[in-house]
N, C-alpha and C positions, 0 to 999 in steps of 0.2 A: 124792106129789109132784105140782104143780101147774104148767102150764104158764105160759111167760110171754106176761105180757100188752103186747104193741105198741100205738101207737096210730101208725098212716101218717099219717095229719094232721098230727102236730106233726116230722115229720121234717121234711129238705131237700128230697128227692126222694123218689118210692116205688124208684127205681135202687138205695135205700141199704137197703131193706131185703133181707138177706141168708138163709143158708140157712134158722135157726130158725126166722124170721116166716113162710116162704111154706107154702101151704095145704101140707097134710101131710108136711111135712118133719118130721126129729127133734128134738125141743124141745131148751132149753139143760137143761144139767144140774144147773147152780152158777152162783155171782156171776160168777165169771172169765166162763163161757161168757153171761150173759145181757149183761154187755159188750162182749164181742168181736163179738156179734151184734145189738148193739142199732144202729138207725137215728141216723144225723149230725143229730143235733138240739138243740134251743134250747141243752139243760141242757151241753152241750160245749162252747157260745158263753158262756156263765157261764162256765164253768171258763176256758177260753180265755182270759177278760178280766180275770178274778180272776186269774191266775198271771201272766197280761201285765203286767200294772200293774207289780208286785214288778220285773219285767225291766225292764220303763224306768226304772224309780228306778236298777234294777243299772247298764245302762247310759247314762243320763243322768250321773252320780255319778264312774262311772270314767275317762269320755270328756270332763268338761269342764275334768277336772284339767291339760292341756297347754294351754288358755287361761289356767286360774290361772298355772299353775307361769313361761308366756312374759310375764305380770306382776309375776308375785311375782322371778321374775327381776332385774329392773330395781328393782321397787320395796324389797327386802329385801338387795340385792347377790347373790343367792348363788350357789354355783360350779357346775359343773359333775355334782359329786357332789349335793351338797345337792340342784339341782334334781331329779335323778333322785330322790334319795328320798321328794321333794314326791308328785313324780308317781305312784311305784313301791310309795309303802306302804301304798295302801289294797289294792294287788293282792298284796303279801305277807300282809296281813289274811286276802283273800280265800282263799289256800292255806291258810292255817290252817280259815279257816272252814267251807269246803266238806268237807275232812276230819274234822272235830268235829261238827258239825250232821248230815253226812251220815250219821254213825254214828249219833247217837243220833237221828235222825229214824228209823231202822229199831229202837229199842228203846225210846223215847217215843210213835210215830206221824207221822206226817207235818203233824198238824193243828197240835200245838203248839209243834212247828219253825219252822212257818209265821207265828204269830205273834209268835214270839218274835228273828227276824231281821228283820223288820220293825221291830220297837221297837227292836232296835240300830242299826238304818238312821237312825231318827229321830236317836238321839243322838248318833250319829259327822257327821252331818253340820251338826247346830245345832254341836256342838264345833269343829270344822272353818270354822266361818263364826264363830268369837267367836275364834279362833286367836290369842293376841299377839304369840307369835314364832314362829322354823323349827322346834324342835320340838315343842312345843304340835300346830302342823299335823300333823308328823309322827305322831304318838302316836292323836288325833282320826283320822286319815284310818286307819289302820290297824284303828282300833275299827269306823270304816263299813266296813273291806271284812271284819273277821267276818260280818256280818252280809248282805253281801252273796256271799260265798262261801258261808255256809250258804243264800242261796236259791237258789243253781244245783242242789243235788240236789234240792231238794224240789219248784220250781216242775217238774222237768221230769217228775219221778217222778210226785209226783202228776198232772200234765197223761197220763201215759202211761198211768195205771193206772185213769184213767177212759175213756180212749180207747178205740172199736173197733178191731179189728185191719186193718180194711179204711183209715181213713182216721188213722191212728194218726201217721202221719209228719206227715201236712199237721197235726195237731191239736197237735201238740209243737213244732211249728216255727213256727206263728202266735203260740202263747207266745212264742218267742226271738226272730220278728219284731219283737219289741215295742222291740227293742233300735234298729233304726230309727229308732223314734221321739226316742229317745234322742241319738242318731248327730246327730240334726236340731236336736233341741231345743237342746240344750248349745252350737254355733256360734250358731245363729242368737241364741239370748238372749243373747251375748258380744257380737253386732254391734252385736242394739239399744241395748244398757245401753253400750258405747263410743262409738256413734255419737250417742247424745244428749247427749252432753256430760257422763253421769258418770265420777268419775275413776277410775281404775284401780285406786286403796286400797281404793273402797268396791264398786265392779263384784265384785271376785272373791269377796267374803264374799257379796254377792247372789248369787253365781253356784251357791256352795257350799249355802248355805242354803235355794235352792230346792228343793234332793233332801230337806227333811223333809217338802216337803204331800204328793206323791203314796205316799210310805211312811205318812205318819199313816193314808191314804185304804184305803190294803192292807188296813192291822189291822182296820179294821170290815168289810169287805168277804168277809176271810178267817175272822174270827170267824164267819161266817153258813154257811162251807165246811165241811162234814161228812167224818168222816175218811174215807180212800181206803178205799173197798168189799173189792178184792182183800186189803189187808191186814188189815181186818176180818174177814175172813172165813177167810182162810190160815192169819196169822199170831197171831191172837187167837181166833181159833178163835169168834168172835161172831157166826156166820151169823143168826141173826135182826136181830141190831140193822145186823147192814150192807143185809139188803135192805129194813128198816124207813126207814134212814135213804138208799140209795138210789131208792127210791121215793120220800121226800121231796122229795130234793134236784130229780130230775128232772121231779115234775110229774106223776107218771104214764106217762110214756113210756115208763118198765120199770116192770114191777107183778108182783109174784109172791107169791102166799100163801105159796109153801114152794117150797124147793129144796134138792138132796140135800147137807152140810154139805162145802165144801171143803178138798181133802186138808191136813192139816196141813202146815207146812214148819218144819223143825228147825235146816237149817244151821246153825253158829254159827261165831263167826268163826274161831275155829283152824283150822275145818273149812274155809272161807272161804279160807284165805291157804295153807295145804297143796294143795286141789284145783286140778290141771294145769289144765284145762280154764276154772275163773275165774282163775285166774292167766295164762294165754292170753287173755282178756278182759280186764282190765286192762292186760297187755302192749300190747295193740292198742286200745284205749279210750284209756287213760293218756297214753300213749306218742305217739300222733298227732295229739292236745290239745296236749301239750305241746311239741312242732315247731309244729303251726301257731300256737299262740298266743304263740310266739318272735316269729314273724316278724310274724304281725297285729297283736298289742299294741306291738310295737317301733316299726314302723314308723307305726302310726296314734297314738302318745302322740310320736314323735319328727315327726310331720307338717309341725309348725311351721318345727323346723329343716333338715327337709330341702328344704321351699319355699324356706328360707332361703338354700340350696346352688345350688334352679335360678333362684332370681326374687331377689339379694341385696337388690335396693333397693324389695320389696315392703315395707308396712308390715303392719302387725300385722291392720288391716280386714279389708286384702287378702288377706292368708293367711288369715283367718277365712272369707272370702266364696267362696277357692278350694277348703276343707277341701267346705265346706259344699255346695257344685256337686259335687265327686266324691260326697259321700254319696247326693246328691239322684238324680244321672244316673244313678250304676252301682250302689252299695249298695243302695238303695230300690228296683230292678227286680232284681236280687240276690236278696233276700228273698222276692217276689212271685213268681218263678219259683222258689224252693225250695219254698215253698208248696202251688204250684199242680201241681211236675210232681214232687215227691219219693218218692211212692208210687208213682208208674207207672215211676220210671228205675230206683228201688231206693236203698237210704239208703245200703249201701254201696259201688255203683256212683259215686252223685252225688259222695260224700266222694274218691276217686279222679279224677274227670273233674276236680274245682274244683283238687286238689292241682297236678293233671299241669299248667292252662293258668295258675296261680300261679307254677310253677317258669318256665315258658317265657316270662311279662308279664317276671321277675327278673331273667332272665337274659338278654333283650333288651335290657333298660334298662343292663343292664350291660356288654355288649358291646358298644352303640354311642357314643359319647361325644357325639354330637350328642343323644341322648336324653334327655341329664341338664341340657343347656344350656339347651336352648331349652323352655317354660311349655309349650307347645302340645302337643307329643309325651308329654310327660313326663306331664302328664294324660292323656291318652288312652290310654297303656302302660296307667299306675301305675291308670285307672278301670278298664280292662278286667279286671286283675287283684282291685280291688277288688270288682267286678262276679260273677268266679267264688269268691271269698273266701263273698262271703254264698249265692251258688247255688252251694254244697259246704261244705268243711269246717268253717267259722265254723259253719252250722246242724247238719250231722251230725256235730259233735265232742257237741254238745248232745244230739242226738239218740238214736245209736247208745248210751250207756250205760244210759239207760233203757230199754232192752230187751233183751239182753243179759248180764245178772244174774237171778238168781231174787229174788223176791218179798219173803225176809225180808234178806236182804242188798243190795237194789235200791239204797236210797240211800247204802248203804257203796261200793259200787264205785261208782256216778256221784261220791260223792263224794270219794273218792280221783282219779276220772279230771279231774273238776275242777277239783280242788287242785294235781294235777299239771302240767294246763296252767295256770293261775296263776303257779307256778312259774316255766315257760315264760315267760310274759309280762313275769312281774318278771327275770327273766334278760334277757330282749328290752329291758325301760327302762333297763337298766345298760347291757349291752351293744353295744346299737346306738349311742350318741351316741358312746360310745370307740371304735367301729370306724370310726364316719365321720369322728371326728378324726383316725384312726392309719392309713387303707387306702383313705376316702375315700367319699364316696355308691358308687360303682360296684364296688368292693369289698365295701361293705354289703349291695347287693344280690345279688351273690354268694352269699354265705354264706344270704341269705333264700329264695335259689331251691334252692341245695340240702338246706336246712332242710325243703322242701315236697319235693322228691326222696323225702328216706328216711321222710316222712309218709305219701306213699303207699305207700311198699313197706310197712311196718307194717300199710298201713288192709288187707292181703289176709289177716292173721292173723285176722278178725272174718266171724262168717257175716251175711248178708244176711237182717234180719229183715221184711222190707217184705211187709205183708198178713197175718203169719204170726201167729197166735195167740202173746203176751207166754209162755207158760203150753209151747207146744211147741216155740219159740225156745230157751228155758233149758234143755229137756228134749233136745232134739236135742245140745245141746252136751256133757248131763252125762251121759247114761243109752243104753246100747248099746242096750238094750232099749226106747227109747222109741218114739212112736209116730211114722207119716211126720208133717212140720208141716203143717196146717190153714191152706188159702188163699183166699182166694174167688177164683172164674173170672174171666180176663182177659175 
């Protein structure tokens, strides 16, 4: 057995290299361990970008549906209902998706998952932009969100299975940052394409059809992405071709002639859905996806009309230009601080702090009736709260399932906990516009603060994996006999 070969050069810092690398410390054993101990370097920033992309088409695609849907609107007459399911079926798609894909991404691999939601991405959204009528859109939007639900377990799984354990949160969450981008894109190209004077028939197929370049862009990007090492080597039991090919992929930066083959994993899924202990994972995965993505998909696909509630005689610009200021202020520094401080506060500390000051933005807003009146306030509650949205649960609903599960079932339970919150979400676009007609903004809010309420009571069923070896996370939870979990020194 042959130790592994670092190179400090092509790291970030020599800070990142951890116990394995330093002079006589004890070498890694296997793939898993020459990951967990390799240096934060280039070959994470690939993956990071490659998994990112897929996320901004996810979210660019989902979020620019309530500028279509407050056109299509007007321009197609339609009600109530119908708009909702403009908006709601690509995220019904996506519950389907994320449960299908996430399964067979754990008994196909992750690589050809990968490409294969991406290519549906392409054509639910060209479908989607040639729509003739409400359901055509409907049917096309539905098809993109399979495709975009099957890439929530894989971008995240894979992002995590390449990760060290030391900076494992920040490296999964820069993925799902990507959704930011998204967050931006989708307003702001709704303002330019209205404000130049195109018209509103032809803006929204623009709007929709823009999510097939960066999807085309995935598929070559992703085809050049070598399957996940861990489950190479776990699951397939192909310990040479995974450090063949992660030695490829990185450059050098992990090098190892040989290492000892690692442990089989057998689970299967009967075994999977009987075991307490992932079924407590999923309880607590699933389960506080699906609360939060009640309240954050509701209320950010219902955005339009809830400006409509505090600012009646804004125009459509306006609401566009005010969505687009909340993402910019509070969302985008949101992200940046999940980023930067998510391994030091702990993934399921942060998921808890973001719940608790969600419930408190909600239930202010809804307590005071000057709050929902006046533009001013109403943004500055409803940003703060968007603000701990993305520094907390928006990122560690993403995050915590990918780590959490063992290795041959990893993208089954993300993608279960995915689909679940989908669920959630499309509950949330039905849901919310009838409670604001029937109980009123301030009542809607309500129900969104205590949705985050029993989110975080749920987020305490989940152990805290932050710095802990993928490998003794899963093991801690299943095996009395397992070993203490592996961390590096504060």
């Amino acid at each position: 057995m042959s130790d592994i070969t670092a190179m400090p050069g092509r790291s970030d810092s020599s800070s990142d290299l951890t116990t394995s690398q330093r002079p006589g410390a004890p070498v890694a054993t296997d793939v898993n361990a020459l990951l967990d101990d390799a240096p934060t370097s280039h070959f994470h920033h690939r993956a990071v970008w490659i998994s990112g992309m897929g996320f901004f088409t996810d979210a660019y695609d989902l979020f620019v549906i309530s500028t279509v849907a407050t056109l299509l609107g007007t321009l197609w007459h339609l009600s109530t209902a119908q708009t909702s399911w403009v908006t709601g079926s690509a995220i019904l798609g996506a519950f389907v998706g994320a449960f299908t894909f996430g399964r067979i991404a754990d008994v196909l691999g992750r690589k050809t998952v990968y490409t294969v939601v991406a290519a549906i991405m392409i054509v639910g959204a060209l479908a989607s932009a040639f729509a003739p009528d409400f359901l055509f859109l409907v049917i096309a939007r539905f098809v993109l969100g399979l495709g975009i639900g099957g890439d929530y377990p894989v971008s995240a799984v894979l992002m995590s299975e390449y990760s060290n354990r030391r900076h494992r949160g920040r490296l999964v969450s820069m993925v799902f940052s990507m959704q930011a981008v998204g967050l931006i894109v989708g307003p702001l190209v709704g303002l330019v394409l209205l404000s130049s004077g195109i018209s509103g028939a032809l803006s929204w197929r623009i709007l929709l059809g823009l999510g097939a370049i960066p999807a085309a862009a995935v598929i070559y990007l992703r085809a050049k992405m070598p399957e996940s090492p861990r489950f190479q080597a776990s699951v397939r039991t192909q310990n040479p071709q995974s450090l063949q090919e992660l030695r490829d992929f990185t450059g050098g930066v992990i090098g190892a002639v040989d290492v000892a083959p690692s442990a089989k994993r057998r689970m299967s899924l009967s075994e999977f859905l009987r075991n307490r202990q992932m079924l407590t994972m999923m309880f607590g995965t699933a389960g506080s996806w699906f609360l939060f993505d009640y309240a954050y998909y509701g209320n950010t696909l219902s955005l339009p009309s809830i400006l409509k509630d505090v600012s009646p005689n804004a125009t459509i610009e306006v609401k566009l230009l005010l969505s687009l200021t909340m993402f910019v202020v509070f969302a985008l520094p949101g992200y940046a601080l999940a980023v930067w401080k998510m391994d030091k506060i702990g993934h399921r500390r942060l998921q808890v702090i973001g719940f608790f000051v969600m419930a408190v933005c909600f239930l202010a807003l809804a307590a005071v009736p000057a709050f929902t009146t006046l533009v001013v306030p109403f943004i500055g509650i409803f940003g703060v709260s968007y603000l701990f949205t993305e520094f907390g649960p928006n990122t560690t609903t993403f995050v915590l399932p990918s780590e959490v599960f063992p290795v041959e079932m990893r993208s089954t339970g993300h993608g279960i906990a995915a689909g679940m919150g989908k669920l959630g979400a499309f509950a949330g676009v039905f849901i919310v516009p009838q409670l604001q007609k029937s109980i009123g903004l301030r009542g809607m809010l309500v129900v969104a603060g205590l949705s985050a309420l029993v989110g975080l009571a749920i987020t305490f069923v989940l152990p805290e994996p932050a710095q802990v070896s993928l490998e003794d996370v899963v093991d801690h939870r299943t095996s009395k006999d397992a070993p203490s979990p592996r961390r590096d020194a504060a």
